[in-house]
C-alpha angles and dihedrals in degrees: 000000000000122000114285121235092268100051091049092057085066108041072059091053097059093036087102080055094057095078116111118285099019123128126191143167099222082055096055094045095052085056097051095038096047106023102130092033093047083051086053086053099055089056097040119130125252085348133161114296097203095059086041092062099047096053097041082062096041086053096038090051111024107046143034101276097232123167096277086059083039102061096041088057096050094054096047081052095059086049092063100047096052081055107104093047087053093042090056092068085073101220114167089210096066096030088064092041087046094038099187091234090062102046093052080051093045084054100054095048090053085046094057085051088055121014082188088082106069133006099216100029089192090051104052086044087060089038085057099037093047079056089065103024088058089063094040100046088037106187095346088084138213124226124198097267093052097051084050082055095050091052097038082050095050094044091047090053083048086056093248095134096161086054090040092058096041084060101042084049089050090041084065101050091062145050132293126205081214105046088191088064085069094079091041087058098046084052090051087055094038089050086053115048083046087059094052088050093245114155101220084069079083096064091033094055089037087059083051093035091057102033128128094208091058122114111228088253095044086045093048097045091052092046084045095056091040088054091052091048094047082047091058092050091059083246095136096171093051093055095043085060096048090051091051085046087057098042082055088054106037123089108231092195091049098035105023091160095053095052084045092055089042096051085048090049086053094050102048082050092059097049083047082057101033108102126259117266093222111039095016093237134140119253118229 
C-alpha cells in the first residue's frame, strides 16, 4: 500500500533534510513509522515523482540497500522509464502528479544508486523531462537549457542546492530555445552561490553584470549583488563602481524603488568614505 496523503506531506517537508551530511530526527522517524508503505511509493504507478524522488534518495542514502529497498527501486525505476510514453497521452492529471521536472530529478537520484542506468545520468533526466515538457510546452518549445532550469528551479525550492547549481552549470553548457534565458540562468547561479558565501559568485554575477545580452533589470540585479559583495569585502570603491554600474541600468520610471534603494545605498557608502570630523581619517 503506497503512502497516504498524510504521510507524503511529510516525506515533502524533510526533503530540505535529505542533502549529504544532515542528520535529523523527523527523518529517522519517517523512516521507522512508513518503511514498508514508503517502499510501496517508490514503486507507485504512475505515482508522484516528487515524492519518488525524495525517498529514492532517503533509501539510497540513509539505509543498507537490501533486497526489500532493491526491488522497490527497481520498480520506481521501471516507472520512470515508462514515463514518456505516459506523458504522450497528454493527460493534465498526470502531467501535474509526474511534474517533468521531477521526474528528470527522480532520474537522476535513481541514477546515483546505480551509475549502470544511464551513461550520461544528466542526459537521459533531460531526455525524460523534454518528454513531458513538449506536451506541456506544445509548440512554444523547450530547449535543453531551459528543462535544466526547470529542475534546478524545482531542487533548489526542495532545498537540494548542490543538485540545483550542477544543473544550472550544466543548463549553460547547452542550448536554449530562448538564447536570451542564457544570461537569467547564469544570474540564478550567480544569486546562489552568493547566497551560500562562495567567492567565484563574483565572477559568475560580473559576466552577467557586463553582458550585452543582459536585460536593465537582469543586469541591475547582477551589479547590485556584486556592490554588496564588494561591500562585504571592505572593498568600498568597488562597491561604489558597481552601484553607479546599476543606477546606469535600472529604469527609475519602471522600478522607482529599486533606483531609490540604489541612490540610498550610494549615499550610505559615501558617509562610510567622508573623513572624520575629529582625526581627519577615512572610515572603512
Amino acid at each position: 500500500m503506497p503512502l497516504s496523503t498524510e504521510a507524503r506531506k511529510a516525506v515533502l517537508a524533510v526533503m530540505p533534510l535529505l542533502g549529504p551530511d544532515q542528520e535529523d530526527e523527523d527523518v529517522e522517524a519517517l523512516l521507522r513509522d512508513h518503511w514498508r508503505d514508503g517502499l510501496d511509493e517508490v514503486g507507485a504507478d504512475p505515482g508522484f515523482d516528487k515524492v519518488r524522488a525524495a525517498l529514492v534518495r532517503l533509501f539510497r542514502t540513509r539505509v543498507a540497500v537490501d533486497d526489500d529497498v532493491r526491488a522497490a527501486l527497481t520498480r520506481g525505476l521501471a516507472v520512470v522509464r515508462d514515463y514518456p510514453e505516459q506523458a504522450a497521452a497528454g493527460d493534465p492529471t498526470l502531467l501535474l502528479a509526474r511534474h517533468p521536472a521531477w521526474v528528470g530529478l527522480c532520474a537522476l537520484e535513481l541514477a546515483a544508486w546505480d551509475p549502470s542506468v544511464a551513461p550520461d545520468p544528466i542526459e537521459w533526466a533531460v531526455m525524460l523531462a523534454s518528454a513531458g515538457f513538449g506536451v506541456v510546452a506544445g509548440r512554444v518549445g523547450t530547449g535543453r537549457g531551459e528543462v535544466l532550469w526547470a529542475m534546478a528551479d524545482e531542487a533548489d525550492e526542495a532545498g537540494w542546492k548542490n543538485t540545483s547549481r550542477r544543473l544550472l552549470e550544466a543548463a549553460l553548457d547547452g542550448s536554449f530555445h530562448d538564447p536570451d534565458h542564457a544570461v537569467q540562468v547564469r544570474l540564478v547561479l550567480g544569486l546562489s552561490l552568493a547566497g551560500d558565501g562562495l567567492p567565484e559568485a563574483a565572477d559568475v554575477l560580473e559576466e552577467v553584470a557586463r553582458s550585452a545580452s543582459a536585460d536593465a533589470r537582469t543586469a541591475t540585479h547582477a551589479r547590485h549583488v556584486l556592490a554588496e559583495l564588494r561591500n562585504e569585502a571592505g572593498d568600498l570603491e568597488g562597491a561604489r563602481y558597481w552601484l553607479g554600474q546599476a543606477l546606469e541600468s535600472v529604469d527609475p520610471d519602471e522600478d522607482p524603488a529599486i533606483a531609490e534603494r540604489l541612490q540610498a545605498d550610494l549615499a550610505g557608502l559615501g558617509d562610510q568614505l567622508d573623513p572624520d570630523e575629529e582625526t581627519g581619517e577615512v572610515a572603512w
